[in-house]
MARNU-947667 format. One record per residue (C-alpha): residue in one letter; x, y, z. Coordinates in steps of 0.5 Angstrom, whole numbers, plus 500, padded with zeros to 3 digits. Example, Ala and Ser with C-alpha at 12.3 -4.5 7.8 and 13.67 -1.06 7.14 Angstrom:
<nodes>
 code  px  py  pz
    A 525 491 516
    S 527 498 514
</nodes>
This chain:
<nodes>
 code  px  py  pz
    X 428 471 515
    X 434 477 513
    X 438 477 519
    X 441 484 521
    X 447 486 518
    X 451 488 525
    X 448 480 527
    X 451 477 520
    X 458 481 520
    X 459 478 528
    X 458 471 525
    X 463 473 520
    X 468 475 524
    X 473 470 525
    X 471 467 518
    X 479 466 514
    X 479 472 508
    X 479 466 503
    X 472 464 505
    X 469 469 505
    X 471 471 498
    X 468 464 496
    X 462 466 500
    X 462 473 496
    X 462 468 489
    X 456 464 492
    X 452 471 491
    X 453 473 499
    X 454 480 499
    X 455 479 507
    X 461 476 507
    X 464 481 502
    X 461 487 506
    X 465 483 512
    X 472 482 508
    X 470 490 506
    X 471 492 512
    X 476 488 514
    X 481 489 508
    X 479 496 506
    X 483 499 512
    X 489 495 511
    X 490 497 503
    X 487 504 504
    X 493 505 509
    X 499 502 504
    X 496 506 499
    X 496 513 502
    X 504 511 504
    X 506 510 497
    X 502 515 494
    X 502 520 500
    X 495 523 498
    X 490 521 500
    X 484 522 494
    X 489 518 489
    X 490 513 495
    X 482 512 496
    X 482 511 487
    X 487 506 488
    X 484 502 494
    X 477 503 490
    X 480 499 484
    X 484 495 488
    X 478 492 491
    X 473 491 484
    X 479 486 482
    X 478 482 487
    X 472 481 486
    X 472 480 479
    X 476 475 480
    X 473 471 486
    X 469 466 482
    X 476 464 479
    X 480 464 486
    X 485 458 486
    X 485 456 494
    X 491 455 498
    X 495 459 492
    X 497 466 496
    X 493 469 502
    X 488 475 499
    X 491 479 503
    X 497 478 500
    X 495 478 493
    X 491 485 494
    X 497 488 497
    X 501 486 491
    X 494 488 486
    X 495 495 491
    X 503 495 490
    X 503 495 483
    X 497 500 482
    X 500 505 486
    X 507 504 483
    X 503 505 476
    X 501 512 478
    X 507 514 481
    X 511 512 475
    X 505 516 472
    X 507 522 476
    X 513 522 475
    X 513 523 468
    X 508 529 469
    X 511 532 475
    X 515 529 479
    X 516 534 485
    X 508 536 484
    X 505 533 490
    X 497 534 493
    X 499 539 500
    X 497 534 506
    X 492 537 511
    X 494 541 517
    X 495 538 523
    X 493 543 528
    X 498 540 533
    X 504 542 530
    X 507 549 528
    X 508 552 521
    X 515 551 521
    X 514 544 523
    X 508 541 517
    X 513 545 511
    X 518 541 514
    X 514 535 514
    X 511 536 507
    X 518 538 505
    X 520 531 508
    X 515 527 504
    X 515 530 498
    X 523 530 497
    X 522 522 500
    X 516 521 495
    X 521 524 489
    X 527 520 492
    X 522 514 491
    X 521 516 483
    X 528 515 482
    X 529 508 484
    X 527 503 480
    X 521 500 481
    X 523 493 484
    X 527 497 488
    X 522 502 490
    X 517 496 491
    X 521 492 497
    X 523 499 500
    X 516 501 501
    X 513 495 502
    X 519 493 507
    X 520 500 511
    X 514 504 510
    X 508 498 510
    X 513 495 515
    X 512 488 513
    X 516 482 514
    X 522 480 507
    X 518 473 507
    X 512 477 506
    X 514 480 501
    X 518 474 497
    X 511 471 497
    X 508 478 493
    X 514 479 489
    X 515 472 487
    X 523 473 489
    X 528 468 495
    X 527 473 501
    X 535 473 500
    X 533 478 493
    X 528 482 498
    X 533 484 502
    X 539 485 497
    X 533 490 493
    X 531 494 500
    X 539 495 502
    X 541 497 494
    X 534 501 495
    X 536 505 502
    X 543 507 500
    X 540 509 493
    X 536 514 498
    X 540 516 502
    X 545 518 496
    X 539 522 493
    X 538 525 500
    X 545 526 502
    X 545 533 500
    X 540 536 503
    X 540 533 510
    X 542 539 513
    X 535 543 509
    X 530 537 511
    X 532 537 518
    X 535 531 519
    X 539 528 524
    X 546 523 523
    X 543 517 525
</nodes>
């Protein structure tokens, strides 16, 4: 007797990632429906923050997740959290195509949808900000770009980070500190036109 997905999904719930990715490798599309809907969100998210549009970020999310379970049947237990390991996956994508983008037109950038709350002047300021941000972030080197992302975009802890990019925590916050003066070298110049205040 087939159990309701909705049903099946509650009683998934509260199980950990990792079991439910050796569920999905015993042949239990349930449990990927259920890691689906619980990751997707969280790794969409990142990838829509590094990359800054959201089509690219979509792609990457897509690929991100197939990887995962292509490599579900050889999941070492207790090795890293899969929550952990596919931010990293999703890291190395987006900085993939940002070195990419970078290379073709690195001031190029997909214009964001219109937020009817807020006035013209205000979404060219916005765009403004994330393009020069995003062309800011090109020009770092990738480790350092990677910790600043992770740290002051994704908001995530230096003892996560360590743990995704195989550094002490120590080496994550020397990268991020390196990478924020780096910016705000690159940005110092225009302060002024982006609208940013000494802060």
């Amino acid at each position: 007797m087939n159990m309701p997905y909705d049903a099946h999904n509650d009683a998934l719930a509260d199980v950990p990632d990792e079991a439910l990715l050796t569920l999905f490798a015993s042949g239990d599309e349930a449990a990927a429906r259920a890691l689906t809907v619980r990751l997707l969100p969280r790794v969409l998210a990142q990838a829509v923050r590094m990359l800054g549009e959201r089509a690219e970020a979509d792609d990457v999310a897509q690929e991100a997740l197939l990887r995962l379970w292509k490599i579900a049947p050889q999941w070492r237990r207790g090795e890293a959290q899969v929550s952990t390991w596919l931010y990293r996956v999703t890291a190395n994508l987006c900085t993939d195509r940002l070195r990419k983008r970078a290379r073709s037109a690195p001031l190029e950038a997909a214009p964001e949808p219109a937020d009817e709350s807020a006035s013209a002047a205000q979404q060219m300021q916005s765009r403004s900000r994330a393009e020069a941000l995003n062309a800011a972030l090109a020009q770092l080197p990738e480790r350092q770009r990677e910790a600043v992302v992770l740290r002051h975009i994704e908001g995530l802890g230096n003892p996560q980070i360590a743990q995704m990019m195989n550094i002490s925590a120590e080496a994550v916050e020397s990268l991020t500190a390196r990478g924020k003066r780096a910016l705000t070298a690159i940005l110092s110049g225009r302060r002024d036109e982006l609208g940013f205040s000494d802060d």
